[in-house]
Backbone bond lengths (Angstrom), bond angles and torsions (degrees), N, CA, C in turn:
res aa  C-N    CA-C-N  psi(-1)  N-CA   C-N-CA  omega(-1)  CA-C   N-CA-C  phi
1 X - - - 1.449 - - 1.523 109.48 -
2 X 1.254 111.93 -95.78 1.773 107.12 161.01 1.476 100.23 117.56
3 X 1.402 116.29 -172.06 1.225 108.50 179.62 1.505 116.06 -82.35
4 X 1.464 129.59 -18.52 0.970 134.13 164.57 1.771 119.79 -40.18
5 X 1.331 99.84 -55.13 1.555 109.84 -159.23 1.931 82.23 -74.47
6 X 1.284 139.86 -16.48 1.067 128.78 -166.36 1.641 132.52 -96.72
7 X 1.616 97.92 -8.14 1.498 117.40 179.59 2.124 94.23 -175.49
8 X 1.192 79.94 138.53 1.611 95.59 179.70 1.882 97.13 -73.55
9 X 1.445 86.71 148.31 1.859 93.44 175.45 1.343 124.20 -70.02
10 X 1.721 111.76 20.45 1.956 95.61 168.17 1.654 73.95 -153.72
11 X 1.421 124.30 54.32 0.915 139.71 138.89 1.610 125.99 -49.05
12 X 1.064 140.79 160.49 1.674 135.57 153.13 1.834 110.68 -52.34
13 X 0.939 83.85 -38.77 1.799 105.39 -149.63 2.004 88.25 -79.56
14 X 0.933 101.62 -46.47 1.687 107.09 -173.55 1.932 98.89 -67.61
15 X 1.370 111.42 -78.51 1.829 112.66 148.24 1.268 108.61 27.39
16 X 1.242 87.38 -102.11 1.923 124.45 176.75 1.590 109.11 -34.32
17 X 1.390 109.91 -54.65 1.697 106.75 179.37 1.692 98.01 -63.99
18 X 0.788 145.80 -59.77 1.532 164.85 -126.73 1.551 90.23 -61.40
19 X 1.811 84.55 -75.03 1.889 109.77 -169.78 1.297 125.35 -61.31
20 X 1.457 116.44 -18.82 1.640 131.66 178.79 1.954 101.40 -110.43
21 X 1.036 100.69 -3.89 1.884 86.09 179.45 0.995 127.87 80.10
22 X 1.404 121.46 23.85 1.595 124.94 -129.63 1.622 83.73 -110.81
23 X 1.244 106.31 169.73 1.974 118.69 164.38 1.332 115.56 -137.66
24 X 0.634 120.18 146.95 1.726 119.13 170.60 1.472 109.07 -123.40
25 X 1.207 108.41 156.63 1.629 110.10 -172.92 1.913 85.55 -131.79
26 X 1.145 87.16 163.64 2.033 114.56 171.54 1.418 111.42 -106.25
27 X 1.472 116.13 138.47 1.519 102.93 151.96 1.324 105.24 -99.60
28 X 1.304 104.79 -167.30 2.081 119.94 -172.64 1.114 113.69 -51.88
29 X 1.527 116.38 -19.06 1.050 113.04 -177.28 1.589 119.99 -122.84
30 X 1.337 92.76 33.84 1.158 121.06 160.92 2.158 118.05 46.07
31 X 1.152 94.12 52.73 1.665 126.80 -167.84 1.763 98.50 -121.07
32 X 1.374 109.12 164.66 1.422 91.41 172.55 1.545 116.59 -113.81
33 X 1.746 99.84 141.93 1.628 89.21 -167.78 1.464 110.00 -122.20
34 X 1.407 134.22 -13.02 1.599 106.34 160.59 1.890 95.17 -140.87
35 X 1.199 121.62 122.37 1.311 124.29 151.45 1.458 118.45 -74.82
36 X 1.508 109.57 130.63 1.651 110.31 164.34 1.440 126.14 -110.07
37 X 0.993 132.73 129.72 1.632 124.92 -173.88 1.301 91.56 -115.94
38 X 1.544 100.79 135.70 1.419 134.33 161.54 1.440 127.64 -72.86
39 X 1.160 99.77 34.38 1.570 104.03 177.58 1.530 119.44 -135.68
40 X 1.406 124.79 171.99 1.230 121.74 173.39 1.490 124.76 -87.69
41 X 0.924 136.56 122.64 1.896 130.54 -150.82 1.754 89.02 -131.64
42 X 1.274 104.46 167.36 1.717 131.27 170.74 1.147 100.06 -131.88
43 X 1.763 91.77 139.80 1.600 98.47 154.69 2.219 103.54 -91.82
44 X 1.134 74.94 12.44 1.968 69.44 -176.45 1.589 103.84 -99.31
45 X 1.388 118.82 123.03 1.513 113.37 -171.02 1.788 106.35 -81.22
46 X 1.769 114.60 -4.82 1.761 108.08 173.14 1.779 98.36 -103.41
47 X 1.503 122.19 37.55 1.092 118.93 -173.40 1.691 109.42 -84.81
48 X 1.138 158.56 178.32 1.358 166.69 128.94 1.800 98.81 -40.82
49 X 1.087 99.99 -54.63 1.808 101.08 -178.72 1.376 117.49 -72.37
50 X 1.129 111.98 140.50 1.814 115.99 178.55 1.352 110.89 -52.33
51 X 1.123 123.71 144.32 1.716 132.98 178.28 1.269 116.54 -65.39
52 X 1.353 133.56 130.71 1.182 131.78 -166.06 1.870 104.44 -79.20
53 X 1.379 104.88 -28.48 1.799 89.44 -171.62 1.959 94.03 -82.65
54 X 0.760 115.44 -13.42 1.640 121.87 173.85 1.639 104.15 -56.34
55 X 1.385 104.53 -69.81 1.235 105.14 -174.37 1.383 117.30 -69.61
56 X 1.476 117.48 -34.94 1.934 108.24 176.39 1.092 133.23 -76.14
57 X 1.874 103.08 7.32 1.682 129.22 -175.31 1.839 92.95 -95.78
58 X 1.320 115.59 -19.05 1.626 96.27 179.08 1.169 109.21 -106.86
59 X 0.876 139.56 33.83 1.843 140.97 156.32 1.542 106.06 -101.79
60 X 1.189 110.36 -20.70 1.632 107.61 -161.70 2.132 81.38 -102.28
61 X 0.895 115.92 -47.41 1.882 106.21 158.18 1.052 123.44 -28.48
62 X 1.369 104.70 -42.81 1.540 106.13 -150.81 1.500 102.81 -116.49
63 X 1.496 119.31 -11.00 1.288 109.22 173.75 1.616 103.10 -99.30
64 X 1.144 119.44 5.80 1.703 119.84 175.00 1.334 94.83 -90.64
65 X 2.002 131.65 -23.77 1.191 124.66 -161.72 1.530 124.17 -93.83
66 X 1.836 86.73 -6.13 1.519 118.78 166.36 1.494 121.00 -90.80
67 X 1.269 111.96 9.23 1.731 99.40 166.58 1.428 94.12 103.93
68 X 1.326 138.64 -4.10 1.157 138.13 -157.47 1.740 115.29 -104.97
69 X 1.119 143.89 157.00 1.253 141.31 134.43 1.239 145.78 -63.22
70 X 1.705 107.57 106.25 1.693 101.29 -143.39 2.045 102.04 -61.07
71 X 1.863 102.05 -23.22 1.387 91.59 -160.12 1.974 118.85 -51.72
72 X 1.459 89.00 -30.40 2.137 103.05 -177.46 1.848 88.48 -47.59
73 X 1.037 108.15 -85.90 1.660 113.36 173.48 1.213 138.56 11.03
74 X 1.623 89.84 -60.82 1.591 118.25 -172.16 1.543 99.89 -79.27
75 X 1.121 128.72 4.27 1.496 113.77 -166.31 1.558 97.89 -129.81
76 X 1.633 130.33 2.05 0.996 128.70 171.50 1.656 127.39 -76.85
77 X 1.151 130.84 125.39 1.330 107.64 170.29 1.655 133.87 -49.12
78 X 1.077 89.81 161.19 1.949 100.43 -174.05 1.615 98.50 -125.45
79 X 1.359 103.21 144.33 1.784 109.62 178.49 1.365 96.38 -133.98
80 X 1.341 119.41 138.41 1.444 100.84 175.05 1.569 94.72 -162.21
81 X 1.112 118.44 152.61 2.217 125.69 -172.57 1.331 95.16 -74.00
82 X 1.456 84.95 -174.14 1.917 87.11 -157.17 1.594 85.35 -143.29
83 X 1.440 112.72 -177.68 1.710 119.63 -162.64 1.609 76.72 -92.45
84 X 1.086 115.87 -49.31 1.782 113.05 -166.92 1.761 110.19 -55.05
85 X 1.192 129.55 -30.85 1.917 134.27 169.29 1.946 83.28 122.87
86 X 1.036 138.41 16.20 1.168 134.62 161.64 1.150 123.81 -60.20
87 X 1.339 136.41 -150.03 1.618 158.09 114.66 1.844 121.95 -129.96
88 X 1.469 96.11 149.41 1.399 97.11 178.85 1.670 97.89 -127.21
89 X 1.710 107.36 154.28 1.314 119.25 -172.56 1.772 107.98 -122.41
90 X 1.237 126.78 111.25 1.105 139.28 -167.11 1.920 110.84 -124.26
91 X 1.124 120.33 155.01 1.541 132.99 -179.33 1.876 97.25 -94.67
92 X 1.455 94.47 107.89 1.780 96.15 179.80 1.528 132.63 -4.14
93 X 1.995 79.76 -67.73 1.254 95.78 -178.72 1.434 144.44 -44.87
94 X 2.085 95.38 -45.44 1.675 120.50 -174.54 1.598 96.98 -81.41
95 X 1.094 107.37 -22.95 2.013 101.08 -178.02 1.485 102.48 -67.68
96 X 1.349 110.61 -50.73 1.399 120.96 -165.03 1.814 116.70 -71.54
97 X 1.896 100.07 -22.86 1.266 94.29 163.21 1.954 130.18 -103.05
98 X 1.763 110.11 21.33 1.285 125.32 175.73 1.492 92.37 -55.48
């Protein structure tokens, strides 16, 4: 199936990957199981960097605004860089509800 069969390409949900750098992967059963964003995020909301539950709250918007069910979403992992040159790995959902 893929991400294709899951939101049309000038979708919200497609958008959103585009403008943040983001990827999404499938498992076998063709659901989505880890998104990565290419960007630098905070968990500190007076940080210089955008807030990470800010940003993992608009994919799950925008893939409910695509025809989709935000709950599949919410259960995928999230990877995203850190202010330190790290990365941190979070479940959509719980990032998006910090």
């Amino acid at each position: 199936m893929g991400l294709a069969d899951h939101v049309a390409e000038s979708s919200p949900f497609q958008q959103w990957l585009a403008e943040n750098g983001a990827d999404l992967e499938f498992d076998d059963s063709e659901n989505p199981k880890r998104m990565r964003i290419d960007t630098i995020l905070s968990q500190l909301k007076a940080d210089s960097f955008e807030h990470v539950a800010t940003i993992a709250a608009e994919p799950l918007e925008k893939w409910s605004k695509s025809g989709n069910d935000p709950t599949v979403l919410r259960g995928a992992q999230l990877t995203w860089k850190t202010p330190g040159g790290g990365s941190e790995t979070g479940f959509v959902g719980a990032v998006a509800d910090r």
